[in-house]
C-alpha positions as CSV (number, residue, x, y, z in Angstrom):
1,X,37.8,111.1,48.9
2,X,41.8,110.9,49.8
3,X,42.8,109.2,53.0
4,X,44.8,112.4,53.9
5,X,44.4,115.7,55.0
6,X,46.3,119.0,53.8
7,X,48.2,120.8,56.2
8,X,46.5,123.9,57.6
9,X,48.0,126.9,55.4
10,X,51.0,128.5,57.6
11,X,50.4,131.9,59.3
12,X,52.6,135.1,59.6
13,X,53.9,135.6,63.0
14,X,51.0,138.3,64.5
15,X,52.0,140.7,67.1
16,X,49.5,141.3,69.6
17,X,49.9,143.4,72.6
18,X,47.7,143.3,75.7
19,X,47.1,146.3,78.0
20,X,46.8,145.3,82.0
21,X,45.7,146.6,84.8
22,X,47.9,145.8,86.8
23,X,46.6,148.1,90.2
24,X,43.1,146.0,89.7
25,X,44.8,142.9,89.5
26,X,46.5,143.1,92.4
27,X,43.6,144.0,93.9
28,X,41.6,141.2,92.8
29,X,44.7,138.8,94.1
30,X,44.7,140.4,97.8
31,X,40.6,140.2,97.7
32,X,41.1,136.2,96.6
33,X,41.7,134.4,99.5
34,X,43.6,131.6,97.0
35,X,46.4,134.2,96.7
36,X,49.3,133.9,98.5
37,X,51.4,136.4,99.6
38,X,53.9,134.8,97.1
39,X,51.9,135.4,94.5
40,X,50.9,138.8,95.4
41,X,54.8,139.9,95.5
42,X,54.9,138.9,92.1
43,X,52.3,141.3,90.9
44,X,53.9,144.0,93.7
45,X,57.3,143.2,91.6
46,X,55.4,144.3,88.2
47,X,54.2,147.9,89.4
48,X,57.3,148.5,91.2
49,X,58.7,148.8,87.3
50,X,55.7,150.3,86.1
51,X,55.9,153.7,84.4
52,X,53.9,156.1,85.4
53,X,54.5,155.0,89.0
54,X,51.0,153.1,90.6
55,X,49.1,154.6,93.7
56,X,50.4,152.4,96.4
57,X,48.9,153.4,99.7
58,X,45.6,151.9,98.7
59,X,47.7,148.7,97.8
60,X,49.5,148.6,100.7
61,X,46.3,149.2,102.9
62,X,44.3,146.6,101.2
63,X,47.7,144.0,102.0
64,X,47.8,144.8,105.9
65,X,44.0,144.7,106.3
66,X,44.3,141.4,104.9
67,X,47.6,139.8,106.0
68,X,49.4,142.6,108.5
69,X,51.9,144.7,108.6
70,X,54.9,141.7,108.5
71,X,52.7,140.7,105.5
72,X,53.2,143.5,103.5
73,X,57.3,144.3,104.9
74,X,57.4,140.7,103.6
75,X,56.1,141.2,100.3
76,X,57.9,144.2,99.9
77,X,61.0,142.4,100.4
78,X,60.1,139.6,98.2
79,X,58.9,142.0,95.5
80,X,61.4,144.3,95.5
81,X,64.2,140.9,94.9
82,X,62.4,139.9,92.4
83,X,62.0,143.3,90.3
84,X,65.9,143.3,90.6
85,X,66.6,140.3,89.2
86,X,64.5,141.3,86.1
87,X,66.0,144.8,85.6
């Protein structure tokens, strides 16, 4: 037996698309008490480009009963920065 090793054969580039939910994400991340507000914008900034539009009252209900209502002016703000900077 050689001392070397052939090179694994080279692959064709494969694309893969992945399908998210993004309204139960979000909802996991306001249920996880690891999430931070920060972090919770981010996913906020994602549906607020999202196509058809996502139901947002339970959203926002779920973000004041755990943070309050500053929590979720502030995540709006954050959220709505961010989706602007990535139109």
């Amino acid at each position: 037996m050689s001392g070397s090793l052939a090179p694994p054969p080279k692959r064709g580039r494969r694309n893969v698309t992945f399908e998210v939910d993004w309204e139960a994400l979000i909802m996991q991340e306001i249920g996880n008490q690891k999430c931070t507000r920060k972090e919770v914008a981010h996913t906020y900034s994602v549906l607020l480009r999202s196509h058809p539009a996502p139901r947002f009252a339970p959203i926002n209900k779920a973000i004041v009963d755990r943070w309050s209502l500053s929590g979720l002016e502030y995540i709006k703000e954050l959220a709505w920065k961010t989706a602007e900077r990535r139109a």
